[in-house]
Structure formats: C-alpha cells, structure tokens
Gaussian input, Z-matrix of N, CA and C with variables (Angstrom, degrees):
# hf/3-21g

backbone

0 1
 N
 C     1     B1
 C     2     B2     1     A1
 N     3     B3     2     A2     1     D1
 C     4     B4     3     A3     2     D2
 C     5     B5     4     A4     3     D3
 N     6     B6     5     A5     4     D4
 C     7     B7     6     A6     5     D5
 C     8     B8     7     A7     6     D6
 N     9     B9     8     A8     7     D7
 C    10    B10     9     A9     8     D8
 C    11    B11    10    A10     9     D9
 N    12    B12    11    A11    10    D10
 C    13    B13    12    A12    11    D11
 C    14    B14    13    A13    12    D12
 N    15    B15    14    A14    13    D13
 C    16    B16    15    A15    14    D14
 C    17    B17    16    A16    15    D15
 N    18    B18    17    A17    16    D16
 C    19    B19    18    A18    17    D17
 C    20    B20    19    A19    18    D18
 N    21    B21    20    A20    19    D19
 C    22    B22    21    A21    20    D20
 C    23    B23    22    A22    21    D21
 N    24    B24    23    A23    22    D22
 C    25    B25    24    A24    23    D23
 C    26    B26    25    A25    24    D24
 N    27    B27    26    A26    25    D25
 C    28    B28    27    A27    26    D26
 C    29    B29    28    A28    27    D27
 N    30    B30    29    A29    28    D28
 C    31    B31    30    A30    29    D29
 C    32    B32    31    A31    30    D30
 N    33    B33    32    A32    31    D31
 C    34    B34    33    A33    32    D32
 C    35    B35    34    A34    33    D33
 N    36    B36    35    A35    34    D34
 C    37    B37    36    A36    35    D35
 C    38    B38    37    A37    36    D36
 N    39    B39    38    A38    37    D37
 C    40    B40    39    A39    38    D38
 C    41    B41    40    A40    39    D39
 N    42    B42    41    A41    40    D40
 C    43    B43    42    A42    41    D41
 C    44    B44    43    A43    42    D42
 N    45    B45    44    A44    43    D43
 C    46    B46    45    A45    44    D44
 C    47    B47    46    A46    45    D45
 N    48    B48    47    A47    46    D46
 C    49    B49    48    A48    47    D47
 C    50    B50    49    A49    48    D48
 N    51    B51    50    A50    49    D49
 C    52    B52    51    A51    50    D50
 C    53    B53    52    A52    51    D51
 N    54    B54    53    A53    52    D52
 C    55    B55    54    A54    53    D53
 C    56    B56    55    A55    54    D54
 N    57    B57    56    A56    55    D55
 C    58    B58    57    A57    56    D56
 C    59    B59    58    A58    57    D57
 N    60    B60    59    A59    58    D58
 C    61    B61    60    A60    59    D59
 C    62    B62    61    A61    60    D60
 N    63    B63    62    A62    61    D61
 C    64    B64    63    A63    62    D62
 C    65    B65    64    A64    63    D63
 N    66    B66    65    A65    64    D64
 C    67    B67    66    A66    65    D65
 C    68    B68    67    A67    66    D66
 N    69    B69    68    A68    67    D67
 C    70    B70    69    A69    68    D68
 C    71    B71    70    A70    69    D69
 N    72    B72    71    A71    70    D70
 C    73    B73    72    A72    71    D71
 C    74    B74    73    A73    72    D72
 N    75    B75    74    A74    73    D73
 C    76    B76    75    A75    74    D74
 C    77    B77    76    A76    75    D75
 N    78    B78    77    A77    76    D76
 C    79    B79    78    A78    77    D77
 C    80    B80    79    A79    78    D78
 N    81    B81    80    A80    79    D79
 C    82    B82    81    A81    80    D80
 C    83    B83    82    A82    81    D81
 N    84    B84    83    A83    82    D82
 C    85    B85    84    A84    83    D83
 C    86    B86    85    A85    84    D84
 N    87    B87    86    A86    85    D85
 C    88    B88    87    A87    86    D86
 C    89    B89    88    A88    87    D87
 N    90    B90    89    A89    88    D88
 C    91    B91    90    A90    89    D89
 C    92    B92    91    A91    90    D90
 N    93    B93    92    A92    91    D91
 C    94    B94    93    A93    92    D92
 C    95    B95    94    A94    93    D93
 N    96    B96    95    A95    94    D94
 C    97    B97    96    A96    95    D95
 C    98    B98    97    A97    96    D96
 N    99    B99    98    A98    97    D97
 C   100   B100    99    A99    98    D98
 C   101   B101   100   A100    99    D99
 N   102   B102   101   A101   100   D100
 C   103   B103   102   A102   101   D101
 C   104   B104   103   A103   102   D102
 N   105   B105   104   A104   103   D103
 C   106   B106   105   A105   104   D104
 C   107   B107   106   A106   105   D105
 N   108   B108   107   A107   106   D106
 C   109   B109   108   A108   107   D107
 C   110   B110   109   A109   108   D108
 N   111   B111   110   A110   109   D109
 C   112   B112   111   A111   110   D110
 C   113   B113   112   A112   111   D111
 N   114   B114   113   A113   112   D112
 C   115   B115   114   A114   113   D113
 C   116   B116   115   A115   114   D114
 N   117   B117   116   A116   115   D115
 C   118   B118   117   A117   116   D116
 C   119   B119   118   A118   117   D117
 N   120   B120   119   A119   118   D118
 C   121   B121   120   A120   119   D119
 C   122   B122   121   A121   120   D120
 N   123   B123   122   A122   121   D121
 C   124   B124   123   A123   122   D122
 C   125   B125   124   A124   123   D123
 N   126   B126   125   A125   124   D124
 C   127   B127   126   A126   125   D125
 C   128   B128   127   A127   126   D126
 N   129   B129   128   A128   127   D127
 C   130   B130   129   A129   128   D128
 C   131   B131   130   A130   129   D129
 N   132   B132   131   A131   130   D130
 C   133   B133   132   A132   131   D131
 C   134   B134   133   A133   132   D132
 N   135   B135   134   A134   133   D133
 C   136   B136   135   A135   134   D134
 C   137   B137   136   A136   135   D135
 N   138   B138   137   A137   136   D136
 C   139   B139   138   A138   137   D137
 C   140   B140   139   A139   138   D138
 N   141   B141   140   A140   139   D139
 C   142   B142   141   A141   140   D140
 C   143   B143   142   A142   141   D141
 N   144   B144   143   A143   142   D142
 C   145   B145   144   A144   143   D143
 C   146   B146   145   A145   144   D144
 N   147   B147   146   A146   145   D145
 C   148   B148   147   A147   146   D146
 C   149   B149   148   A148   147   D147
 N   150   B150   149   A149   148   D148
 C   151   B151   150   A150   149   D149
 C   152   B152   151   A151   150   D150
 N   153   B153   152   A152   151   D151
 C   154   B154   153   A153   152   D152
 C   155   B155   154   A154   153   D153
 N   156   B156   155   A155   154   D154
 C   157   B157   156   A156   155   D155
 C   158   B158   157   A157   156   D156
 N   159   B159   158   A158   157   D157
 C   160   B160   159   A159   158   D158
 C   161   B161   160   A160   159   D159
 N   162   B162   161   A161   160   D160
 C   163   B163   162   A162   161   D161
 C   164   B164   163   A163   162   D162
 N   165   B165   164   A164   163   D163
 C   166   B166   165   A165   164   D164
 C   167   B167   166   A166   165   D165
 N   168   B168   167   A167   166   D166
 C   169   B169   168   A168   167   D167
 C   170   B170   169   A169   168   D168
 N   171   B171   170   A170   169   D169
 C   172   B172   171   A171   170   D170
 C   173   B173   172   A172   171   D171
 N   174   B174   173   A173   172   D172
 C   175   B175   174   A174   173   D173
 C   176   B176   175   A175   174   D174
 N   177   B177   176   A176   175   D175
 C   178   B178   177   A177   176   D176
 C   179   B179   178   A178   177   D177
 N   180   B180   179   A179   178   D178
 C   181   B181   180   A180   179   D179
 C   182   B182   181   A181   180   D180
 N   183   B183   182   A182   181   D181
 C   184   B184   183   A183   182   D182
 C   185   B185   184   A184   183   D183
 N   186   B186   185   A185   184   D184
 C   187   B187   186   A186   185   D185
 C   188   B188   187   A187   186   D186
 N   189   B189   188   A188   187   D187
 C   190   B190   189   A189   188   D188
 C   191   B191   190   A190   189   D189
 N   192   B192   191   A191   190   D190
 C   193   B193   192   A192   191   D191
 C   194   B194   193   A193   192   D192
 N   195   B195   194   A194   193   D193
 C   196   B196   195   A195   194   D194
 C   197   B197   196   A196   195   D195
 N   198   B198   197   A197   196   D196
 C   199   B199   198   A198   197   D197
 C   200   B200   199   A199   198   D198
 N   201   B201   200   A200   199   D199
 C   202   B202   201   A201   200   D200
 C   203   B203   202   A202   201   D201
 N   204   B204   203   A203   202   D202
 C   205   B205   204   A204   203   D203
 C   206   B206   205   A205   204   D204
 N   207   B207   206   A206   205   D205
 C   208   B208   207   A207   206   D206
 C   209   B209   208   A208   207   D207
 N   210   B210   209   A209   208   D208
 C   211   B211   210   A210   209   D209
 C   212   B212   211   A211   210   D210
 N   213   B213   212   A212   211   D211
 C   214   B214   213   A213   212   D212
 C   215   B215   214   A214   213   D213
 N   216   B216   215   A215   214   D214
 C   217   B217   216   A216   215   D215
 C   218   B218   217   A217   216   D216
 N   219   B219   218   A218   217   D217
 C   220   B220   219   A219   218   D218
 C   221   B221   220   A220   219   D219
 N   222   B222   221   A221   220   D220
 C   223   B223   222   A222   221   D221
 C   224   B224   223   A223   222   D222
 N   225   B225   224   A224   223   D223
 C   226   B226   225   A225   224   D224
 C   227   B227   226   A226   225   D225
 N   228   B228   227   A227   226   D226
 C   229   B229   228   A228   227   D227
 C   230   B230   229   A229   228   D228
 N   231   B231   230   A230   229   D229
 C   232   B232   231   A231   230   D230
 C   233   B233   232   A232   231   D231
 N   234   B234   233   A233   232   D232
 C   235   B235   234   A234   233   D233
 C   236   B236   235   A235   234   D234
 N   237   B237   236   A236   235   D235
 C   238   B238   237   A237   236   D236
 C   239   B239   238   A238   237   D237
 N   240   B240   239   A239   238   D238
 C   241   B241   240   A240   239   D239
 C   242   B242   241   A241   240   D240
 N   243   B243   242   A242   241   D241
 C   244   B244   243   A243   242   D242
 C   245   B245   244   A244   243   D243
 N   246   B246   245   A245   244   D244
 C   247   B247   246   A246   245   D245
 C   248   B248   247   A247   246   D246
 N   249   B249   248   A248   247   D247
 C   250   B250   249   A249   248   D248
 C   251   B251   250   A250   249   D249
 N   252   B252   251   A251   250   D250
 C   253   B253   252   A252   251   D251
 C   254   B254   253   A253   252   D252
 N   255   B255   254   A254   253   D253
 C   256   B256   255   A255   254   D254
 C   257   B257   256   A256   255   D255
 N   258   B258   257   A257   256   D256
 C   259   B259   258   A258   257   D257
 C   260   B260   259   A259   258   D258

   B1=1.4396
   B2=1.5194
   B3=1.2054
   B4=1.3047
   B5=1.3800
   B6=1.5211
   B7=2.0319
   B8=1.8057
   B9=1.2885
   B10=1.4840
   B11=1.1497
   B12=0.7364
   B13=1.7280
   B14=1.9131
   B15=1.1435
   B16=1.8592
   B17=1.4016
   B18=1.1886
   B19=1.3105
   B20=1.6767
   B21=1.2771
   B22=1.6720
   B23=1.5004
   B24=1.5122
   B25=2.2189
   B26=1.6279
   B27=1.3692
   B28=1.5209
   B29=1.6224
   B30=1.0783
   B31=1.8464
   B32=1.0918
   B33=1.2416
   B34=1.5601
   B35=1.7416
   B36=1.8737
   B37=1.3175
   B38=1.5358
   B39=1.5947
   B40=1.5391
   B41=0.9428
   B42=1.8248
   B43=1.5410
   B44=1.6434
   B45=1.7705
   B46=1.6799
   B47=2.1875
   B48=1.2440
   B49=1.9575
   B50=1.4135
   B51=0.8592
   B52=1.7920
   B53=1.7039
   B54=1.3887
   B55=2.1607
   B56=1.5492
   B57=1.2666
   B58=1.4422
   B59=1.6501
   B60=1.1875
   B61=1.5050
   B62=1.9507
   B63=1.2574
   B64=1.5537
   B65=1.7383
   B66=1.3285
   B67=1.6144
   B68=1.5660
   B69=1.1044
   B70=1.5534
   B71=1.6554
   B72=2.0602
   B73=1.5855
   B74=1.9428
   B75=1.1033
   B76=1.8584
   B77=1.2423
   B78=1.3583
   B79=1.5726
   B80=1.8430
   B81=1.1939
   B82=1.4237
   B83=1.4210
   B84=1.9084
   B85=1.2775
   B86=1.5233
   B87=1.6457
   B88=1.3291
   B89=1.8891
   B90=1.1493
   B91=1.1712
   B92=1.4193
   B93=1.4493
   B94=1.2856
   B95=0.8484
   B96=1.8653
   B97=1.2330
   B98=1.9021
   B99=1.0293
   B100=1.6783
   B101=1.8650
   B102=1.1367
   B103=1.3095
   B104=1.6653
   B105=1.4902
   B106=1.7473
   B107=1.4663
   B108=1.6679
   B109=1.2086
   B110=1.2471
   B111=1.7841
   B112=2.0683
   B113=1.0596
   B114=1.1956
   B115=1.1396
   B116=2.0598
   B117=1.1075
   B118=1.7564
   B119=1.1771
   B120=0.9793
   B121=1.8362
   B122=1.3926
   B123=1.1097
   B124=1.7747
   B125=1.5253
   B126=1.5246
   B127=1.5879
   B128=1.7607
   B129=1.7041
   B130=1.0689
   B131=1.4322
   B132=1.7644
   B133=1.1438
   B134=1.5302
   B135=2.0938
   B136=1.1408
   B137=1.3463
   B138=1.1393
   B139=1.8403
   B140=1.3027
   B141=1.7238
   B142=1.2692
   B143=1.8285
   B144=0.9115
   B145=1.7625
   B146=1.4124
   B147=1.5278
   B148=1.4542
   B149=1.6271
   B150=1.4221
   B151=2.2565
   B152=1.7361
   B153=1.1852
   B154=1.6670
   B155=1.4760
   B156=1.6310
   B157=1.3909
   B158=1.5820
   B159=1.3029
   B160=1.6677
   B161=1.5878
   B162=1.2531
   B163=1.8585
   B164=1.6649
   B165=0.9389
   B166=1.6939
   B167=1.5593
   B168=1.4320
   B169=1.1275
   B170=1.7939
   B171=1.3082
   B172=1.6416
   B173=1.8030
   B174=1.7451
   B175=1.1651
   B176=1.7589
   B177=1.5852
   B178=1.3220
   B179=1.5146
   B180=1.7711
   B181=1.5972
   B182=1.9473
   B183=1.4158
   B184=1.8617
   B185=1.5166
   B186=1.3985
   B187=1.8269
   B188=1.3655
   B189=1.6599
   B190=1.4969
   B191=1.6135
   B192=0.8062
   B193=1.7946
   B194=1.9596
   B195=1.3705
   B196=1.8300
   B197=1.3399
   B198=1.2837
   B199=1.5907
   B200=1.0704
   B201=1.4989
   B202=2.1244
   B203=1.4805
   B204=1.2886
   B205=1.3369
   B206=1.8456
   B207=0.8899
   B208=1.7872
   B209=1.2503
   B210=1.5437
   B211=1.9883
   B212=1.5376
   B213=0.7771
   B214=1.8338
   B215=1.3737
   B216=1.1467
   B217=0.9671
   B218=1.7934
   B219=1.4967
   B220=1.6971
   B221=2.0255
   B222=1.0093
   B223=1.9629
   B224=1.6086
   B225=1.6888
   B226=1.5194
   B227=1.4320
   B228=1.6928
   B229=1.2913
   B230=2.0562
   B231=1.2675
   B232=1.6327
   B233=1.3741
   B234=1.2987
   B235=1.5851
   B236=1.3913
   B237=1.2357
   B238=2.5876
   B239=1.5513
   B240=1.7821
   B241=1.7423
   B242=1.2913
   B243=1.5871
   B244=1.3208
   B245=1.3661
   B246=1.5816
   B247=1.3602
   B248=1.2648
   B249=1.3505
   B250=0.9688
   B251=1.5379
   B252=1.2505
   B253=1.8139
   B254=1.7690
   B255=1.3447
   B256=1.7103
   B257=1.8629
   B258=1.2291
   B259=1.3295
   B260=1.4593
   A1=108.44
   A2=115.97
   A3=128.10
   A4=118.74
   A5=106.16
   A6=112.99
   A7=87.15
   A8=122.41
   A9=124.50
   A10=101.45
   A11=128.91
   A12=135.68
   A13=114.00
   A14=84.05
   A15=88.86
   A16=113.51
   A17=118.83
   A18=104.07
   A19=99.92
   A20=137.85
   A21=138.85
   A22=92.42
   A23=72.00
   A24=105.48
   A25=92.01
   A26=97.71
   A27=136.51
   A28=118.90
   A29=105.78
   A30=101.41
   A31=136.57
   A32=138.78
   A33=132.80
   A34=121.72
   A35=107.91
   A36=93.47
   A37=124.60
   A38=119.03
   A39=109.42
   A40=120.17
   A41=129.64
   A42=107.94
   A43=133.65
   A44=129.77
   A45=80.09
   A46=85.59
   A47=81.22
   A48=88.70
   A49=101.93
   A50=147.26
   A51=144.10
   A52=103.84
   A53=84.80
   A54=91.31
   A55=101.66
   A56=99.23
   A57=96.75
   A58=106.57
   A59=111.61
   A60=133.68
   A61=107.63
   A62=116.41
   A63=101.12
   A64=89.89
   A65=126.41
   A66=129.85
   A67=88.10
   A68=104.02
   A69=123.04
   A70=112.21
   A71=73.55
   A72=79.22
   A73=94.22
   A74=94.30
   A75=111.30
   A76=104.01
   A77=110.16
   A78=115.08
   A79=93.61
   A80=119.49
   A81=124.74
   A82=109.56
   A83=101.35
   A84=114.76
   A85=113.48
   A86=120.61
   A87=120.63
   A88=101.79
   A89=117.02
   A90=120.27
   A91=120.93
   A92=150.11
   A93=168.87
   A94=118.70
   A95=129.78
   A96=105.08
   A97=113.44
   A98=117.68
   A99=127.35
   A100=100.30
   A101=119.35
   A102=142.77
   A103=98.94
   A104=108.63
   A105=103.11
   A106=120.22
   A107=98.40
   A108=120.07
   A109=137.56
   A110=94.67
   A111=77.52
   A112=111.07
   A113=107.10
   A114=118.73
   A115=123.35
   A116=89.59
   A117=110.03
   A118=114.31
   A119=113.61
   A120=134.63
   A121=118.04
   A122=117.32
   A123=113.49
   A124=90.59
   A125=75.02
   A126=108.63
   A127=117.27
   A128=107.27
   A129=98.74
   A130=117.84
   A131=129.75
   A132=123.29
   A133=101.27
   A134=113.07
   A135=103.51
   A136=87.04
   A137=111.53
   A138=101.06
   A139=101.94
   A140=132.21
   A141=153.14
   A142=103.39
   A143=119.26
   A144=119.97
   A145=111.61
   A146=109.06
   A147=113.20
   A148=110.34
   A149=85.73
   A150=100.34
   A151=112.47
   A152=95.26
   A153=94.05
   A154=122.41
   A155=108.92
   A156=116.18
   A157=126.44
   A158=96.78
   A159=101.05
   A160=104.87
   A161=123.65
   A162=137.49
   A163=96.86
   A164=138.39
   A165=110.62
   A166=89.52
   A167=121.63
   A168=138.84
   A169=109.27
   A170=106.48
   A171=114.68
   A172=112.29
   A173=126.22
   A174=121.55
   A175=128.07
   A176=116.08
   A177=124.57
   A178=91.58
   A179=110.70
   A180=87.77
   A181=91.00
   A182=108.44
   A183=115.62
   A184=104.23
   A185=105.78
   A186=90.78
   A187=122.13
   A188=125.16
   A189=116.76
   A190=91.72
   A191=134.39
   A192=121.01
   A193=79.17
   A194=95.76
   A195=80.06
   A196=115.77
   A197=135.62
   A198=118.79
   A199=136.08
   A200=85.52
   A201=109.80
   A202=89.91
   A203=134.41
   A204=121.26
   A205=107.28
   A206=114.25
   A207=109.38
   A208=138.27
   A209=96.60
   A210=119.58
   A211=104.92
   A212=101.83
   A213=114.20
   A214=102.66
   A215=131.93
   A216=138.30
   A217=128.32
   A218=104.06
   A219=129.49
   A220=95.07
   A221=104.64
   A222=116.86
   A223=76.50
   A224=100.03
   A225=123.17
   A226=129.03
   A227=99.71
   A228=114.07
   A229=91.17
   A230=124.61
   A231=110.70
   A232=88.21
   A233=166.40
   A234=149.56
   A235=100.39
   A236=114.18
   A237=118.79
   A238=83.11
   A239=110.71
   A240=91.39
   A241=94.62
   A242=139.81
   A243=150.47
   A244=103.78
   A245=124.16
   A246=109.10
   A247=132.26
   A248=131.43
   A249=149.26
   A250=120.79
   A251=97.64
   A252=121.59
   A253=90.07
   A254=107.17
   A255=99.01
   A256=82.43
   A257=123.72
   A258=115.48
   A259=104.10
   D1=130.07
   D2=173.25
   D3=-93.98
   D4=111.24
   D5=-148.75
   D6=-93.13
   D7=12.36
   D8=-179.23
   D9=-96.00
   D10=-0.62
   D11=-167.52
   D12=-135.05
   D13=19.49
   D14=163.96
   D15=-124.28
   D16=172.02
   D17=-142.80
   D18=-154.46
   D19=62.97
   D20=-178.41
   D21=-77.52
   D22=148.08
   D23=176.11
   D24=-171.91
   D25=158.07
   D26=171.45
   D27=-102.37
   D28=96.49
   D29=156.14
   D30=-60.37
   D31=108.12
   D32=-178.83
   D33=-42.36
   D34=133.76
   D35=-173.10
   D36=-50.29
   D37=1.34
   D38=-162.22
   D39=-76.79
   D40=-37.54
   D41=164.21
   D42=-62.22
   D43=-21.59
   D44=151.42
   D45=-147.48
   D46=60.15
   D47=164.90
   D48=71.20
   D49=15.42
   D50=158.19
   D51=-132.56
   D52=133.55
   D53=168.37
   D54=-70.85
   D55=156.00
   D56=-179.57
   D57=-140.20
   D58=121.55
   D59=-168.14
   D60=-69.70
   D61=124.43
   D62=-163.40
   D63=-122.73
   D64=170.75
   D65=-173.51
   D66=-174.86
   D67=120.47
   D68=162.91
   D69=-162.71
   D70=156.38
   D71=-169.60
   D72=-179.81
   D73=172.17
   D74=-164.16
   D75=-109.06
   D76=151.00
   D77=-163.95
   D78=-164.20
   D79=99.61
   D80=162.74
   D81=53.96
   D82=51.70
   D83=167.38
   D84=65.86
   D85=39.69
   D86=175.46
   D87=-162.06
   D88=146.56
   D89=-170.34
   D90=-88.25
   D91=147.50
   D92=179.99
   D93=-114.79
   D94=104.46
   D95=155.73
   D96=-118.41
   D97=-176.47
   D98=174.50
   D99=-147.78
   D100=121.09
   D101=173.63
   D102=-101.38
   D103=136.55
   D104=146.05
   D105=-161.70
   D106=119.59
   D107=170.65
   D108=-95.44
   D109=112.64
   D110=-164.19
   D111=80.66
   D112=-146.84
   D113=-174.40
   D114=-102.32
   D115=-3.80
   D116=166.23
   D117=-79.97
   D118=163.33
   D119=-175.75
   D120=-156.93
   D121=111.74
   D122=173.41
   D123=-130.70
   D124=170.48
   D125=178.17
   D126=-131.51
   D127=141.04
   D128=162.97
   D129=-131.58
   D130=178.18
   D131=161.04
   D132=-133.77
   D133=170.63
   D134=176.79
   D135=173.21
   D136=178.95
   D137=-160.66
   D138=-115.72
   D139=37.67
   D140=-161.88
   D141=-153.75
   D142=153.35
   D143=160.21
   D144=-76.17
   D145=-16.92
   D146=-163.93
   D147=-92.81
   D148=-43.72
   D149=165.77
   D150=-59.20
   D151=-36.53
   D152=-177.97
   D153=-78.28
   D154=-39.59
   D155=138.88
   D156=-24.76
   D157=-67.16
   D158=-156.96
   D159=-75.94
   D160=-40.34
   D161=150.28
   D162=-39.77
   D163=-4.49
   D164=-173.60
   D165=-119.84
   D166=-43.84
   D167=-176.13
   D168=-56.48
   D169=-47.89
   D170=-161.31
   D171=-58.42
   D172=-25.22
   D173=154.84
   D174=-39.10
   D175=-24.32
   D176=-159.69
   D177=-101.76
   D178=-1.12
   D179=154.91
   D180=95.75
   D181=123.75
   D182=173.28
   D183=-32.42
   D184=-68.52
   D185=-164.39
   D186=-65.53
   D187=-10.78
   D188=171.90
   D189=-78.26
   D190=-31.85
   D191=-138.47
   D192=-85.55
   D193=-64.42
   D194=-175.96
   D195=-54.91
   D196=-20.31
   D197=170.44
   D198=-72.05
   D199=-10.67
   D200=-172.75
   D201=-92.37
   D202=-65.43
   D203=-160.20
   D204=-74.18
   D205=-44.98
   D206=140.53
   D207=3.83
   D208=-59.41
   D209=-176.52
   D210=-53.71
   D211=112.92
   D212=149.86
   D213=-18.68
   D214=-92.36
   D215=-177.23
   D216=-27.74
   D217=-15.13
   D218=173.70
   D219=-67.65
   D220=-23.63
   D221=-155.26
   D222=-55.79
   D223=-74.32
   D224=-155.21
   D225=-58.06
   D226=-17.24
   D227=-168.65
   D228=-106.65
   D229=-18.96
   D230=169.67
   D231=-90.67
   D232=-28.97
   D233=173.75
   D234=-55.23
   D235=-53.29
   D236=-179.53
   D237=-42.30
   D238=-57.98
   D239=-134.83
   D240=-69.62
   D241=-54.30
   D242=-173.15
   D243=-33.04
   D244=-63.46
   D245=172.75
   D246=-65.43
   D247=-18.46
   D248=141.34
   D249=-13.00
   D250=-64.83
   D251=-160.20
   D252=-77.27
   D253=-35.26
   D254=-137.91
   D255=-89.46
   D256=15.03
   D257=173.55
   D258=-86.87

C-alpha cells in the first residue's frame, strides 16, 4: 500500500451538524474510503475515489451524503487527491 496516496480531511459541521472525518485512498487499483461521524464510522469501496466516497457516505442517509459532497470544502480536498495521484 502506498500511504502517499491517501488522502484525510475534515468536513465542516454545517452540512448536517457534526464534522465529519474523511480518509481515502487506493489500494491495488480500487478505492477506500472511512468517514466518521460522531460517533459512527463506515466504510466504503468502489473503483473511483468518488464511489468509495459515496458507499461510505450513503449510511448518513441521501440528504447528508449530497450535502457532504456539496461542501465547499469537497473543492480542496479533490485538488490534495488529484495531485496526489498524478505523482
């Protein structure tokens, strides 16, 4: 596993009142993610950063997951991973 290629950030509590802790990253050509809200934790996979995202996200229920990938703050954290990857 290549630990250069994972990628943690924080979402602000404002889309749905808890910050939410994000960890992704690639592993033998397939994506990882770990979300945690509160006191929950999921996981997703998917053969995209964005599928593995949205699989870790989709427990918090349609309207958190679209407010989370939504966040402003989503901008800064696909610019990390992109440069990231393209090394």
């Amino acid at each position: 596993m290549n630990t250069s290629r994972w990628l943690a950030f924080e979402l602000p509590p404002t889309a749905i009142g808890h910050a939410v802790a994000v960890r992704l990253g690639d592993f033998e050509g397939r994506w990882a993610a770990m979300v945690r809200c509160g006191t929950a934790t999921t996981r997703g996979l998917g053969a995209t950063a964005r599928e593995a995202l949205m699989a870790a996200l989709a427990p918090l229920g349609p309207r958190a997951t679209a407010a989370l990938m939504a966040e402003p703050a989503m901008f800064g954290a696909s610019a990390d991973l992109l440069a990231r990857i393209a090394i």
